[in-house]
C-alpha angles and dihedrals in degrees: 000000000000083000090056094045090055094046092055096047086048083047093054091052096061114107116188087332091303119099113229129194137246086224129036129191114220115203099211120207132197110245132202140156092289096053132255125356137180121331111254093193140277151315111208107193120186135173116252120158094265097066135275110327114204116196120194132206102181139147142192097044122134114259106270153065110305131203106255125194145145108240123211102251141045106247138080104199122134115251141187133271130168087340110316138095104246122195124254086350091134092066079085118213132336104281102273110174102167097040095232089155087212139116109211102143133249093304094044126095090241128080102013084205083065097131126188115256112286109230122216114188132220099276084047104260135122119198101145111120126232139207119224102195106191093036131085121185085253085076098059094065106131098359132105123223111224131195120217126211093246144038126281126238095189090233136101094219134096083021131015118256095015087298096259087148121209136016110246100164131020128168120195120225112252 
C-alpha cells in the first residue's frame, strides 16, 4: 500500500515527463552592453500558498528600489537594438501569457511576470524576501528574472514598462 501511495505522489510530480521542484536556485549575473558578467548571487523561489516567494541574496546593486520581472526567454545575453548591444535584451519581453499588453504590477490583472520591487539596501545588498501572488515555480520554466537600474511605477505611462530603465542583472531559471 505505502509503495502505491509513493508511486502515485512521484507520479503527481511529474510534469511533461520531466520532475520539477517546489523550489528552484537562480544563479543571477550582472549584464551590460557587452553580455553577461560576474555573478552577484541568487534568487531561491518556492511555492507557498500565497503565491510564489523569491528571496535574494544579492550583492553589488546600487541602494534603492529595482525593476523586477520575469522575461519571456532563457537567456541574458545583450542584444541589439537600433543599432546598439543592449544588455540582458534577449531576455525578450515581461512574461506576459495571456497578452494582456499591459503593466499593472504584481496585483494587477497585466504582465503576470509583474514582480514586487526588489529593495538594496544601502551596503548593496538585497536579501528581503517577496511574494508573487499569480505566479508558481512551475511558470518559470524556461524564463530568466531580470533586475532593472530603477524603480518600477507599474504603468506604462509616463514610460513604457514602469520606466525601471536598463537591465543591469538578469539570472536565468535553471
Amino acid at each position: 500500500m505505502a509503495r502505491i501511495a509513493l508511486g502515485v505522489i512521484a507520479g503527481l510530480a511529474m510534469f511533461g515527463g520531466q520532475a520539477f521542484a517546489a523550489e528552484v536556485v537562480i544563479p543571477v549575473n550582472a549584464v551590460d552592453a557587452s553580455g553577461i558578467g560576474a555573478q552577484i548571487g541568487t534568487l531561491k523561489a518556492k511555492d507557498t500558498k500565497a503565491g510564489l516567494l523569491v528571496t535574494p541574496k544579492l550583492a553589488g546593486l546600487t541602494p534603492g528600489p529595482h525593476g523586477f520581472h520575469v522575461h519571456e526567454n532563457p537567456s541574458c545575453a545583450a542584444k541589439e537594438q537600433d543599432g546598439k548591444a543592449m544588455p540582458g535584451l534577449a531576455a525578450g519581453g515581461h512574461f506576459d501569457p495571456d497578452k494582456t499588453g499591459k503593466h499593472e504590477g504584481p496585483w494587477g490583472h497585466g504582465h503576470e511576470g509583474d514582480m514586487p520591487a526588489l529593495a538594496v539596501n544601502g551596503d548593496g545588498t538585497a536579501i528581503d524576501a517577496v511574494t508573487v501572488p499569480r505566479l508558481k515555480v512551475a511558470d518559470l520554466k524556461g524564463r530568466s528574472i531580470v533586475i532593472h537600474a530603477g524603480a518600477d511605477n507599474y504603468a506604462d505611462q509616463p514610460k513604457p514598462l514602469g520606466g525601471g530603465g536598463p537591465r543591469i542583472a538578469c539570472g536565468v531559471v535553471p
